[in-house]
Backbone bond lengths (Angstrom), bond angles and torsions (degrees), N, CA, C in turn:
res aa  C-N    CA-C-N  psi(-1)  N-CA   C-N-CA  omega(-1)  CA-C   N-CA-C  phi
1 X - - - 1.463 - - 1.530 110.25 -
2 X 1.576 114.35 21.12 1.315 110.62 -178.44 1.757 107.94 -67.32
3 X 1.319 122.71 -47.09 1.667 116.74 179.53 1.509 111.80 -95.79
4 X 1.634 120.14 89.52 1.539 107.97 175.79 1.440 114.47 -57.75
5 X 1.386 108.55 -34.83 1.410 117.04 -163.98 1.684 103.94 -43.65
6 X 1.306 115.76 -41.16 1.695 132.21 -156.16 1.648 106.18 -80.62
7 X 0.837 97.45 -13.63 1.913 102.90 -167.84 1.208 120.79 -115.75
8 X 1.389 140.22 131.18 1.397 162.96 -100.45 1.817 92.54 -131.88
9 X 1.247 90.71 114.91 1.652 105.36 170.15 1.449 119.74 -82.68
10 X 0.797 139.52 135.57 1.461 143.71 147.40 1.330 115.75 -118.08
11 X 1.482 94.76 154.80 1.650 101.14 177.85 1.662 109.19 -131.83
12 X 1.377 118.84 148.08 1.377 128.72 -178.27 1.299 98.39 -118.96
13 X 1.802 124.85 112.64 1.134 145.73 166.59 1.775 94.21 120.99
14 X 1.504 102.26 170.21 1.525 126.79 -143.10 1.953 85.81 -144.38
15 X 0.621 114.05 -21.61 1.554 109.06 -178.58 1.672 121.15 -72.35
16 X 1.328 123.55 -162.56 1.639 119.39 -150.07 1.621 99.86 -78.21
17 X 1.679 119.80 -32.18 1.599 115.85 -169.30 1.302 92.90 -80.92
18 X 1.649 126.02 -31.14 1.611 123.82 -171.01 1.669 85.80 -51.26
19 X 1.066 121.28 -70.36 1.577 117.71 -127.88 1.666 85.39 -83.38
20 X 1.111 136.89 -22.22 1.885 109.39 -177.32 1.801 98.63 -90.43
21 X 1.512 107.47 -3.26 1.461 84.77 -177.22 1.749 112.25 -87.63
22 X 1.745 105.29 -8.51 1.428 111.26 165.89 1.460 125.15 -66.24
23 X 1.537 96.31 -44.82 1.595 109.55 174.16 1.738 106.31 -49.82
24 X 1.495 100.16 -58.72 1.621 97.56 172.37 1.437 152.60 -71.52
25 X 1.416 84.27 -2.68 1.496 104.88 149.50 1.029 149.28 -120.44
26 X 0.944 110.37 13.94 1.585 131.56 -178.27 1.348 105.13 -85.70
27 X 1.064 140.48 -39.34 1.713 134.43 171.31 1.729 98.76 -41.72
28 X 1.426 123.95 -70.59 1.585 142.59 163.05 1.119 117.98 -16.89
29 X 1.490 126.38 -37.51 1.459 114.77 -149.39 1.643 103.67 -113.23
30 X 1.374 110.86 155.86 1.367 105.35 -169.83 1.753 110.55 -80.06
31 X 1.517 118.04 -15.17 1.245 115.63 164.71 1.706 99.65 -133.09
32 X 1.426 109.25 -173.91 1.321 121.89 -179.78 1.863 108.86 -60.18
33 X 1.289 107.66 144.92 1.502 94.49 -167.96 1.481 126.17 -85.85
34 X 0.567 144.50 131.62 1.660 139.13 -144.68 1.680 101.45 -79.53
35 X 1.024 125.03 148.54 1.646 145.19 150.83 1.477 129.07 -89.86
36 X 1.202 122.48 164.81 1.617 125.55 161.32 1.697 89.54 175.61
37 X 1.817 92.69 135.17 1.395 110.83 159.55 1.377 109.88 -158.85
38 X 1.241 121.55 156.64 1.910 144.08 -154.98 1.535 82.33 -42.16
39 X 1.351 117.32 -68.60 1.406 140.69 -160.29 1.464 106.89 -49.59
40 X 1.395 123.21 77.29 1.821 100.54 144.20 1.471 125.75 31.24
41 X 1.353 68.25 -124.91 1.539 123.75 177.86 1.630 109.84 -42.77
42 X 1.429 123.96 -54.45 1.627 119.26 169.30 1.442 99.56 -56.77
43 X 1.193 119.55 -28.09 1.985 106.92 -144.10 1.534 78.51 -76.63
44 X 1.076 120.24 -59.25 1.771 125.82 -150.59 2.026 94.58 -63.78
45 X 0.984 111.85 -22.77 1.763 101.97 174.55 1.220 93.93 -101.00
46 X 0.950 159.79 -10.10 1.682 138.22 -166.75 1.619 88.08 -102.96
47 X 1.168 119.74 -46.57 1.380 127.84 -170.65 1.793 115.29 -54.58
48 X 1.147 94.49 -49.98 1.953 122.98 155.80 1.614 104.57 -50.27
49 X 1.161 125.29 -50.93 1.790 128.60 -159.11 1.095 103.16 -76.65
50 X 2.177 104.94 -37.26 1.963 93.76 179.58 1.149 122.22 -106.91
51 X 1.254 123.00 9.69 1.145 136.39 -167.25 1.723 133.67 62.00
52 X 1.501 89.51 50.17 1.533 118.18 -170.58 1.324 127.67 -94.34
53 X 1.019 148.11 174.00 1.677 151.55 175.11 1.295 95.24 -112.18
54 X 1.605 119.84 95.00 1.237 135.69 172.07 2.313 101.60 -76.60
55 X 1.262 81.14 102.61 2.007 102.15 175.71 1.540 102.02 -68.13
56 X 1.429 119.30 155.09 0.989 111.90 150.37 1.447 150.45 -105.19
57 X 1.193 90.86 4.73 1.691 118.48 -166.85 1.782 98.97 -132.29
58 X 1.241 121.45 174.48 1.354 125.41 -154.86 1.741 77.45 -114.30
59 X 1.896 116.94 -52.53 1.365 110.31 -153.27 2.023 92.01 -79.31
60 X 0.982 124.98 -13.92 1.670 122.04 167.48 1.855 103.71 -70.13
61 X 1.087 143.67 -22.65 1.513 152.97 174.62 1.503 88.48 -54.75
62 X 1.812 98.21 -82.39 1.522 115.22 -146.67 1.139 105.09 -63.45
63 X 1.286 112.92 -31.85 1.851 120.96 -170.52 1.956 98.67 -44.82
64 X 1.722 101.12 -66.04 1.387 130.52 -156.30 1.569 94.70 -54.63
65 X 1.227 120.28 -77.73 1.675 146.43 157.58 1.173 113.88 -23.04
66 X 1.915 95.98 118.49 1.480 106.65 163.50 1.382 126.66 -97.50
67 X 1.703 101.80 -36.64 1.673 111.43 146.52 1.164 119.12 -105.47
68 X 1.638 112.37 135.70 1.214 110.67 -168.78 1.730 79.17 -132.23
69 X 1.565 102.25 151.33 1.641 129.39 164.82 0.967 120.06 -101.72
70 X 1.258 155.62 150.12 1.245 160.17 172.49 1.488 106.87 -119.88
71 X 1.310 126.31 98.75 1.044 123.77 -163.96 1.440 106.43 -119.58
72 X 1.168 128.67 51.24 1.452 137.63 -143.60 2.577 102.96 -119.74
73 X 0.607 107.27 143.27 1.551 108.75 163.12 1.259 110.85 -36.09
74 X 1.450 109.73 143.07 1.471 112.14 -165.20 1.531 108.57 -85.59
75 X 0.904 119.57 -19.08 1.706 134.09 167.64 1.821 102.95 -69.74
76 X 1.170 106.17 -34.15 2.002 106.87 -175.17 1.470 108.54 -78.83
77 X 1.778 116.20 -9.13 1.906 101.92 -164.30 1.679 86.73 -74.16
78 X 1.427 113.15 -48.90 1.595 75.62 -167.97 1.375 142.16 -72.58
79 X 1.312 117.26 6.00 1.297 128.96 127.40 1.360 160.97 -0.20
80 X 1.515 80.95 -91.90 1.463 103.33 161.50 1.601 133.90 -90.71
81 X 1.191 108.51 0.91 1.139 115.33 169.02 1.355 134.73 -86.97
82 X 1.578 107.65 -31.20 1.738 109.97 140.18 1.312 118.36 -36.29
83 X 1.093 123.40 -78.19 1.548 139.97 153.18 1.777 105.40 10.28
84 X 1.085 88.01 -77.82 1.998 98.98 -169.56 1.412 101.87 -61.49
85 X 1.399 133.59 -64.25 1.501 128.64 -173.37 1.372 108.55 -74.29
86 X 0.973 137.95 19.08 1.511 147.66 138.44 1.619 129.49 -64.57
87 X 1.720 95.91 -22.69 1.795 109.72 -166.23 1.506 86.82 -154.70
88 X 1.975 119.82 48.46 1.388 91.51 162.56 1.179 95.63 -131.82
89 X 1.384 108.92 148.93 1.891 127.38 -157.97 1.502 106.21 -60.11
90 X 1.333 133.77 133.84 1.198 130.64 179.77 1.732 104.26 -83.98
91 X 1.443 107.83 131.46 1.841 115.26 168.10 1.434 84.29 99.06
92 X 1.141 136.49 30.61 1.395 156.06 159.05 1.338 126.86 -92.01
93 X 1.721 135.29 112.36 1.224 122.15 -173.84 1.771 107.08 -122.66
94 X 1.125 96.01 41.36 2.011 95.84 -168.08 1.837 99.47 -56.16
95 X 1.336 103.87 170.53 1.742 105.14 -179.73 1.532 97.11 -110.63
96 X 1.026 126.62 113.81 1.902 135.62 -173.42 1.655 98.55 -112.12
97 X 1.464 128.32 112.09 0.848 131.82 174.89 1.575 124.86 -127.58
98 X 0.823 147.65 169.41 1.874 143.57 -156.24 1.509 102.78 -119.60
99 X 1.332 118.90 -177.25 1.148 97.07 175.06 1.728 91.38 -138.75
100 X 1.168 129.21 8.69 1.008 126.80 -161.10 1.890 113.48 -85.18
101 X 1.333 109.89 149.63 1.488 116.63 -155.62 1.971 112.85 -63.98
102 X 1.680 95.11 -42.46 0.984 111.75 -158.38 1.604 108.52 -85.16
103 X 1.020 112.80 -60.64 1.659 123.84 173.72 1.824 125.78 -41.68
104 X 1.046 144.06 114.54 1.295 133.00 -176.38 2.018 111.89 -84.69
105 X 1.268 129.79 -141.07 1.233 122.66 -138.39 1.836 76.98 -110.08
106 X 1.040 129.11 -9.12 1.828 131.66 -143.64 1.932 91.98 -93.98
107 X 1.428 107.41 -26.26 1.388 93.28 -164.40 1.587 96.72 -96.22
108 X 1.284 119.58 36.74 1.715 135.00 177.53 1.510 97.19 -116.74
109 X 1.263 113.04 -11.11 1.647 110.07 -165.42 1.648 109.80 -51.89
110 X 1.075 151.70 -40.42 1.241 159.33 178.54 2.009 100.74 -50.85
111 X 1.486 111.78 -44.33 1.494 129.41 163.07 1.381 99.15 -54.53
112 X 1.274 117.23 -86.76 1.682 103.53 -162.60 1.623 116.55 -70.67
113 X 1.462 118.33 17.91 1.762 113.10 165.08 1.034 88.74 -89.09
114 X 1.442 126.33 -34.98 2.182 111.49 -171.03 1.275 110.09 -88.15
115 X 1.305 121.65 22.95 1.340 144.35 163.83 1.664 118.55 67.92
116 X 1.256 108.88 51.56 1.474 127.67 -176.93 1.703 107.26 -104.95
117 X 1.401 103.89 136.83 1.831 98.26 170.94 1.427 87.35 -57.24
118 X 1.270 95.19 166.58 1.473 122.40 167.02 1.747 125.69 -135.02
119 X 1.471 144.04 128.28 1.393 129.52 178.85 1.506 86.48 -150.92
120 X 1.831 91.02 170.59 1.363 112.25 154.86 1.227 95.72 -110.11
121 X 1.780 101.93 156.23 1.643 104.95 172.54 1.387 87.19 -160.79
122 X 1.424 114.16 119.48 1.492 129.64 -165.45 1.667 118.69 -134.63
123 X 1.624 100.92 78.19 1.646 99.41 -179.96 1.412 109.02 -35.59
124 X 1.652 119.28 136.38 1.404 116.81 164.54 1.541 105.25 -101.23
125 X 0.962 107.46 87.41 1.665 114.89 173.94 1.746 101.48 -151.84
126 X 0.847 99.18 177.26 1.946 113.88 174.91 1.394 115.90 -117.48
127 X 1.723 103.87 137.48 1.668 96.36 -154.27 1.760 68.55 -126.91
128 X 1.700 92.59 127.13 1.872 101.53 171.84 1.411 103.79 -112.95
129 X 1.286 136.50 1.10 1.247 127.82 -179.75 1.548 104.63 123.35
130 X 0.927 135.75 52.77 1.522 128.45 162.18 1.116 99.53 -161.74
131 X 1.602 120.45 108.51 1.443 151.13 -172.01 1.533 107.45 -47.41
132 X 1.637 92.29 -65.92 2.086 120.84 -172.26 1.570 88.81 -40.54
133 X 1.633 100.41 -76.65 1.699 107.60 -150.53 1.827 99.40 -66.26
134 X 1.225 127.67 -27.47 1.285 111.91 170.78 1.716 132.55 -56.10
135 X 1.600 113.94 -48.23 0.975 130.31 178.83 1.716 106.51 -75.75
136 X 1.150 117.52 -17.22 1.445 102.07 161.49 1.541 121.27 -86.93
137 X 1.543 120.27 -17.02 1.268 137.04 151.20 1.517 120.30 -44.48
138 X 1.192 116.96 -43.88 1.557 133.05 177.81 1.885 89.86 -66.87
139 X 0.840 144.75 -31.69 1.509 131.15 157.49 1.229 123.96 -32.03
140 X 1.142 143.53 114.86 2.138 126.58 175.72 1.496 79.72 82.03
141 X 1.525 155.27 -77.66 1.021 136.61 -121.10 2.018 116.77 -76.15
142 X 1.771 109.57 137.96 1.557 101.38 -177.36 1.574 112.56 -64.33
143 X 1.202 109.96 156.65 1.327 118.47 164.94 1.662 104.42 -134.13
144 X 1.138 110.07 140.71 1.355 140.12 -179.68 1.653 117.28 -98.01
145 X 1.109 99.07 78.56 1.325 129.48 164.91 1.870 136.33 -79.56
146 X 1.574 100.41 128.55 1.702 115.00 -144.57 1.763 73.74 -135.62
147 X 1.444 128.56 135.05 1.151 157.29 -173.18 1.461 120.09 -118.07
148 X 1.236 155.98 130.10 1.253 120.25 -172.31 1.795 98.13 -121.60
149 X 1.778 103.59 9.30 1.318 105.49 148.54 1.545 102.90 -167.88
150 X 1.779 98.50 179.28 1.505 82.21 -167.83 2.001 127.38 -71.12
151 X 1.422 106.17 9.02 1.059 111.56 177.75 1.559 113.61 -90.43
152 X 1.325 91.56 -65.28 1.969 90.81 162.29 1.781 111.19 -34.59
153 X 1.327 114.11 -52.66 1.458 114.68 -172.63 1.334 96.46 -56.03
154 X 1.671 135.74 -56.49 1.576 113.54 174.42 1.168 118.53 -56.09
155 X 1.176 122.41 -30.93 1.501 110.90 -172.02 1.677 113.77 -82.65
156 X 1.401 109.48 -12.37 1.729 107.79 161.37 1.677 113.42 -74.47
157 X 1.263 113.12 -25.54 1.417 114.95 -174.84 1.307 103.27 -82.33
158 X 1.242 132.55 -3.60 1.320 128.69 -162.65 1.875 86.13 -106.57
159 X 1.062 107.58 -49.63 1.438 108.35 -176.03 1.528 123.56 -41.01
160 X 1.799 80.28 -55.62 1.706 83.72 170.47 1.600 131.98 -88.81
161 X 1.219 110.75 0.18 1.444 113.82 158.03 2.007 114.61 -79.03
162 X 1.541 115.80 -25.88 1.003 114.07 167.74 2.049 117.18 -68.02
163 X 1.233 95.40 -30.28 1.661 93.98 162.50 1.527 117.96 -98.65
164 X 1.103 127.33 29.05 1.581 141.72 129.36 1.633 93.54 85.14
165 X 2.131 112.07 35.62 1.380 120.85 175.04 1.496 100.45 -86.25
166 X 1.506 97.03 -163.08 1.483 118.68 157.82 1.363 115.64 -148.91
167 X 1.442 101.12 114.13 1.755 123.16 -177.84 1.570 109.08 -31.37
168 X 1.450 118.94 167.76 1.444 101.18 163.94 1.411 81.20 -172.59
169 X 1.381 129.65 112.35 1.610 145.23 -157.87 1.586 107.68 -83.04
170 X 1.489 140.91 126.55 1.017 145.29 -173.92 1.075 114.69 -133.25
171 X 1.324 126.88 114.85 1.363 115.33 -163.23 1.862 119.28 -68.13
172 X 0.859 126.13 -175.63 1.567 125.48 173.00 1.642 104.58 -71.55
173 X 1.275 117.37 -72.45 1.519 114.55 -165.45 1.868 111.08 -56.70
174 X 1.716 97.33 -7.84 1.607 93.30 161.14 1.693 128.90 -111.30
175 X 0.924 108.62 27.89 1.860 96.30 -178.48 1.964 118.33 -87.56
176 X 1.300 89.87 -29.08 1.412 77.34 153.57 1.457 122.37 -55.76
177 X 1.166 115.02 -88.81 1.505 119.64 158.19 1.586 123.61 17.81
178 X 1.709 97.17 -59.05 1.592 118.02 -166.66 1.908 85.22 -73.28
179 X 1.379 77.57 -82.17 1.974 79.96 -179.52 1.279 135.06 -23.93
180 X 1.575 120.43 -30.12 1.393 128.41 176.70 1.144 101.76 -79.99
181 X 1.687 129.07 -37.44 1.390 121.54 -158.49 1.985 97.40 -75.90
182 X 1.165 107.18 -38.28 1.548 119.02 -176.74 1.609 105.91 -49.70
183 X 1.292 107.18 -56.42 1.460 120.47 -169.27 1.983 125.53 -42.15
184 X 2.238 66.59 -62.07 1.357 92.42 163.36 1.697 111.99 -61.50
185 X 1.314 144.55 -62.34 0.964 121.33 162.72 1.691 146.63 -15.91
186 X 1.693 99.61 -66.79 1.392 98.77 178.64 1.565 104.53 -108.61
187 X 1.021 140.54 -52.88 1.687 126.69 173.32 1.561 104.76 -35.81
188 X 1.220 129.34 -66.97 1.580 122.89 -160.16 1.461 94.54 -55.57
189 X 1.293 130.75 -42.09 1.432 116.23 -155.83 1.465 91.75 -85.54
190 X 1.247 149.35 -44.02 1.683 109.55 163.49 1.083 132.46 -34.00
191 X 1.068 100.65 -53.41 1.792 99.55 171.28 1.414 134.28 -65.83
192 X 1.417 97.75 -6.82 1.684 91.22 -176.57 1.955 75.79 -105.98
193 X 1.034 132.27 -38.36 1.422 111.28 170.59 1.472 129.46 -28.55
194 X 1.468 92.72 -56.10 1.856 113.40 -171.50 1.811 93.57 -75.71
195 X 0.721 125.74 -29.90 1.589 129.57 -173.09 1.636 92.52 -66.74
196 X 1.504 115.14 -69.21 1.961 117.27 176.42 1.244 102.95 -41.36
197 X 1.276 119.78 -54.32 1.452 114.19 -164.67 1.352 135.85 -65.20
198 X 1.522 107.26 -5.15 1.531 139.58 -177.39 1.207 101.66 -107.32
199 X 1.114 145.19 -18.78 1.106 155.15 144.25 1.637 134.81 -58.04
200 X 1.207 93.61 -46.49 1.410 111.01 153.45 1.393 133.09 -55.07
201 X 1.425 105.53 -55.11 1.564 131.90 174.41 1.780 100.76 -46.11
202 X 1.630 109.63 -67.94 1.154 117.08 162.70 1.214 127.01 -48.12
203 X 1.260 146.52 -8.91 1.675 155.02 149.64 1.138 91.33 -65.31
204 X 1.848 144.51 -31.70 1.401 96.63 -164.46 2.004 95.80 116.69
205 X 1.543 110.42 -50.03 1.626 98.61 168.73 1.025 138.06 -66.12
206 X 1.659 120.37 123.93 1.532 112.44 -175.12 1.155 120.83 -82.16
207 X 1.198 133.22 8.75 1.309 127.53 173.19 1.484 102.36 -155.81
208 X 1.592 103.37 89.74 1.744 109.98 173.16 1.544 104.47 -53.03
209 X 1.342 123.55 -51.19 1.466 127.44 -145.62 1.937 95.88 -64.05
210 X 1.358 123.72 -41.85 1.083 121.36 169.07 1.722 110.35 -57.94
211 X 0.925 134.76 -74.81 1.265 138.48 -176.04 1.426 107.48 -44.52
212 X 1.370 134.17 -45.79 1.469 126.03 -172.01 1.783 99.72 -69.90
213 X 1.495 111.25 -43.33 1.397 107.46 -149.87 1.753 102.66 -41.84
214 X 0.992 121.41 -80.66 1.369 144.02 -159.21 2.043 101.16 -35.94
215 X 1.277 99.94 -21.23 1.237 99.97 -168.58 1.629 102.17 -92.52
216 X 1.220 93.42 -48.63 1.977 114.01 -171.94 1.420 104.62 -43.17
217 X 1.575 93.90 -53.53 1.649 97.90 -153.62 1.760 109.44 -86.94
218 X 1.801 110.43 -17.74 1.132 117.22 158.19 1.903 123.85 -53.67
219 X 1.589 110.34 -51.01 1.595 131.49 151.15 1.331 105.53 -20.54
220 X 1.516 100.99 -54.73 2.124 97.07 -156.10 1.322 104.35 -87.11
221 X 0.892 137.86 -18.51 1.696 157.43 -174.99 1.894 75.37 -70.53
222 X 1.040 108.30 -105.07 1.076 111.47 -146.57 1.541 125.56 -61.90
223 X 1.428 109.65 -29.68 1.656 114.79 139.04 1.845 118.16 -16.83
224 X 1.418 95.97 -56.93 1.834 108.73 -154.98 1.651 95.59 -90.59
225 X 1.408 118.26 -17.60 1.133 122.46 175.39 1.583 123.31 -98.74
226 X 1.400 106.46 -23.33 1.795 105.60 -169.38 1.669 100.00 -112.06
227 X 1.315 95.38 -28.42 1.594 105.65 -171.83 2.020 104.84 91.42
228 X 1.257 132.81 -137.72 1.245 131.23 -168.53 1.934 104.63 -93.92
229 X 1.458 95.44 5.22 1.804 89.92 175.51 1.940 91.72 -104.40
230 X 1.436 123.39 26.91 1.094 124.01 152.88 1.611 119.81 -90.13
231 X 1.361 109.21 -12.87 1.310 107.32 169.29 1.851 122.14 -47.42
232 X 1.650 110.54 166.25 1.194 104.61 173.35 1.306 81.58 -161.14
233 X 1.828 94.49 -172.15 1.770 99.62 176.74 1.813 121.92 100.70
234 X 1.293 118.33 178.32 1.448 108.61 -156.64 1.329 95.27 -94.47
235 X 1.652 147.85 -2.29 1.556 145.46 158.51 1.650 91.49 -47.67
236 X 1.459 101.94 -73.76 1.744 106.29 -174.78 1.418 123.37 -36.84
237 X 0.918 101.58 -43.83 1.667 117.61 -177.56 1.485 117.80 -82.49
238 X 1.917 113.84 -13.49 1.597 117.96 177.39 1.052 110.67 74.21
239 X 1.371 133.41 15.87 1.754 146.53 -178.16 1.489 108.41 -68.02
240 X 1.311 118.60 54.14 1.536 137.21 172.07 1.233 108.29 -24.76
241 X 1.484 116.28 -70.79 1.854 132.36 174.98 1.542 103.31 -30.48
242 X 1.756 103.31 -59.07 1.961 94.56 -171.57 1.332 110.54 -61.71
243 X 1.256 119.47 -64.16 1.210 140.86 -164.21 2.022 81.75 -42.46
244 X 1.252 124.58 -71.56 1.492 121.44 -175.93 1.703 115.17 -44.84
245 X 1.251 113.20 -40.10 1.308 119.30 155.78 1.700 134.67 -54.51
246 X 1.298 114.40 -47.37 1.458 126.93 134.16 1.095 121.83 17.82
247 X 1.606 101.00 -101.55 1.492 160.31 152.14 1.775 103.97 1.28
248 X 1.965 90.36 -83.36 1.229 103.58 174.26 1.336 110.22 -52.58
249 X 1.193 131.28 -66.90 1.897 115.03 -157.69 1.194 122.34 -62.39
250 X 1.573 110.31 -18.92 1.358 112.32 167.49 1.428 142.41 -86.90
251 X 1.662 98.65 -8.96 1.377 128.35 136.59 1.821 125.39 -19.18
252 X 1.472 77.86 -71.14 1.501 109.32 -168.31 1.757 100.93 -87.23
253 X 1.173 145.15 -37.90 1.081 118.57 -133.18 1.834 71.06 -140.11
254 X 0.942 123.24 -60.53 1.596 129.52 -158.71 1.438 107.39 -111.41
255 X 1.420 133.66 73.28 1.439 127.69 -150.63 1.519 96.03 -95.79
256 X 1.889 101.91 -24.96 1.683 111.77 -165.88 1.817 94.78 -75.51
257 X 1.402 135.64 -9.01 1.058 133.41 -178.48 1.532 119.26 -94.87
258 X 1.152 86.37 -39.75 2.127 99.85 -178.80 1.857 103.08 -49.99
259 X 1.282 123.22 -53.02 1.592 80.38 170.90 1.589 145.02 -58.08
260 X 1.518 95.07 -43.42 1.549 109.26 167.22 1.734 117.35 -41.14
261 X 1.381 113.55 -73.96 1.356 125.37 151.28 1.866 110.49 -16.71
262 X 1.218 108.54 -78.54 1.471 110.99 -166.95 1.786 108.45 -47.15
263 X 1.453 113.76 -63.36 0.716 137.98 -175.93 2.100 119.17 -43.18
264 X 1.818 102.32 -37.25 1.511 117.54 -157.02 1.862 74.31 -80.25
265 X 1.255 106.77 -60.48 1.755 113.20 -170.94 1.780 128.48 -62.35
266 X 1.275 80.42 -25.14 1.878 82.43 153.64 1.286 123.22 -72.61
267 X 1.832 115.62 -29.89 1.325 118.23 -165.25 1.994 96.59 -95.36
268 X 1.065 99.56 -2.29 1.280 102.56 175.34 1.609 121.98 -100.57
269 X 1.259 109.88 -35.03 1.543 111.03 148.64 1.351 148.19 -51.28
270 X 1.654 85.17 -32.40 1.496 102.99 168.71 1.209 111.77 -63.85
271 X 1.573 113.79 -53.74 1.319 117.39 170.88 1.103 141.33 -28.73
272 X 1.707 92.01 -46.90 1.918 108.03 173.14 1.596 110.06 -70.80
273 X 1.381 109.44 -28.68 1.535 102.02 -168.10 2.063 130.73 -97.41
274 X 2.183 72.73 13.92 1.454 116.12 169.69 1.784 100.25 -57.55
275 X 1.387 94.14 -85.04 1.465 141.01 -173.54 1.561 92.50 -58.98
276 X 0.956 125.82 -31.68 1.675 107.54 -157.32 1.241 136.27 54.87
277 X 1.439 111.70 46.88 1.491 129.97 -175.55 1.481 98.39 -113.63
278 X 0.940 144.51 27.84 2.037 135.04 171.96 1.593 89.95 -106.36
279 X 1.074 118.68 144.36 1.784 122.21 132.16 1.195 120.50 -24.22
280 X 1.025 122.71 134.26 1.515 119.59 -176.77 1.736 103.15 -79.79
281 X 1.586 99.48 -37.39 1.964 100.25 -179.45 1.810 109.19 -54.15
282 X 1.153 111.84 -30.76 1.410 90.80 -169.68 1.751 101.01 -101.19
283 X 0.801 129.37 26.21 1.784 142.29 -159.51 1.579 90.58 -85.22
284 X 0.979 120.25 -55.32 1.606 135.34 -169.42 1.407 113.18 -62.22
285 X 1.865 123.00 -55.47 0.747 137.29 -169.94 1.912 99.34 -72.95
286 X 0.953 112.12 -42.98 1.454 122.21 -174.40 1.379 110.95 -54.94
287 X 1.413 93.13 -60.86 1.970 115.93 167.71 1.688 103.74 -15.50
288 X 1.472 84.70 -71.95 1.673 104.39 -174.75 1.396 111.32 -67.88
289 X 1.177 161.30 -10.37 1.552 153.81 -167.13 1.273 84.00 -99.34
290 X 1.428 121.77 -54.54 2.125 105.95 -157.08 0.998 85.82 -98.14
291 X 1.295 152.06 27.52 1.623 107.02 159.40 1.452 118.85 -70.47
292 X 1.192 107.78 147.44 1.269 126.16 163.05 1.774 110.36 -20.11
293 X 1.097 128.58 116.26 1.646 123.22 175.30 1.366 122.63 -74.34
């Protein structure tokens, strides 16, 4: 894996990481980068959309391919990974890596007995459907990288310095771990977004997304910058009464929110009573509003 530049990408799957990881490699590769997915009919248009060499066979991919991606549903690697060491060339050392968040380099193991590098390499970004603007995102962006030795581990770092990331090493017995913390990061906060914003709607504002922005994105700034002494608000302050006020309107008006709500501010109290930053007077009263019902 000393010249990535020289060696022929392929990708396994047709979905949103398939298609920006073509875009992003295709500058790299000495021809167009090859595709294959279950689907026909998707492969031959997605293959068309990125400007790919839609394969028709899985063992014509691996044959051709020295790096191959697996860019497949995280429920499908174990799957498909029978699949590949079934049709992979013996006296063959290509680097076949997944892309999925949660899984580390171990559930490739069937790959590295047929003597293939093996890694995880898991953009942490969110892919909504636009190939272009994603794969230029993969620029500056970390990837979370799982090795399943120390050569594969260079040859994942090489990968992602060829898409113009920065590695960031996770061991195996942690990617769950990594993955939950991610999830929890950006999935929950849509939802607790769309949760305000229904809330809002119900106040009477016609346009939550204006009204939250200025606040949200002020929050994440200083979240990503102070860490949890970016907090503000009536938890910080021990404002028992609001927080009880809260409670009630969402009772009444937002009932589909009151767990989320209950639940975000308990875990945020806790927090404070980590640190020892609440009032101790309202500690009691607080105690009692979130507990668990």
């Amino acid at each position: 894996m000393t010249h990535v530049r020289s060696r022929q990408p392929g990708i396994i799957g047709t979905g949103r990481v398939a298609q920006a990881l073509v875009l992003a490699l295709a500058p790299h590769s000495p021809s167009r980068p090859m595709l294959w997915g279950r689907a026909p009919e998707k492969l031959h248009v997605t293959a068309e959309q990125v400007g790919a060499i839609a394969i028709p066979d899985i063992a014509s991919l691996v044959t051709e391919c020295d790096i191959i991606a697996i860019a497949v549903a995280d429920d499908a690697l174990p799957d498909i990974v029978p699949d590949i060491a079934a049709v992979l060339p013996m006296g063959r050392t290509p680097l076949i890596f997944h892309v999925s968040g949660g899984s580390g380099a171990a559930i490739l193991d069937p790959l590295r007995a047929a003597g293939a590098l093996t890694a995880a390499i898991h953009p942490a970004m969110t892919f909504t459907g636009d190939p272009a603007v994603e794969a230029r995102r993969m620029v500056a962006a970390r990837f979370a990288i799982t090795g399943s030795s120390a050569e594969a581990t260079g040859a994942a770092k090489r990968i992602v310095a060829l898409l113009g990331g920065v590695a960031v090493e996770i061991a195996e017995d942690r990617r769950a771990l990594y993955h939950a913390a991610l999830c929890h990061a950006s999935n929950h906060l849509v939802t607790l977004i769309a949760g305000a914003s229904r809330a809002l709607e119900e106040a009477g504002v016609d346009d939550p997304a204006a009204l939250l922005a200025p606040l949200v994105r002020a929050s994440l700034e200083n979240s990503l910058t102070l860490g949890f002494a970016g907090l503000s608000g009536p938890l910080l302050r021990g404002d028992a009464r609001t927080i009880g006020g809260h409670l009630d309107t969402l009772e009444t008006h937002g009932p589909e929110l009151l767990p989320a709500y209950r639940a975000m501010a308990r875990a945020t109290l806790d927090e404070l009573k980590r640190g020892g930053t609440i009032p101790s007077v309202g500690l009691a009263a607080l105690d009692s509003l979130l507990a668990v019902p």
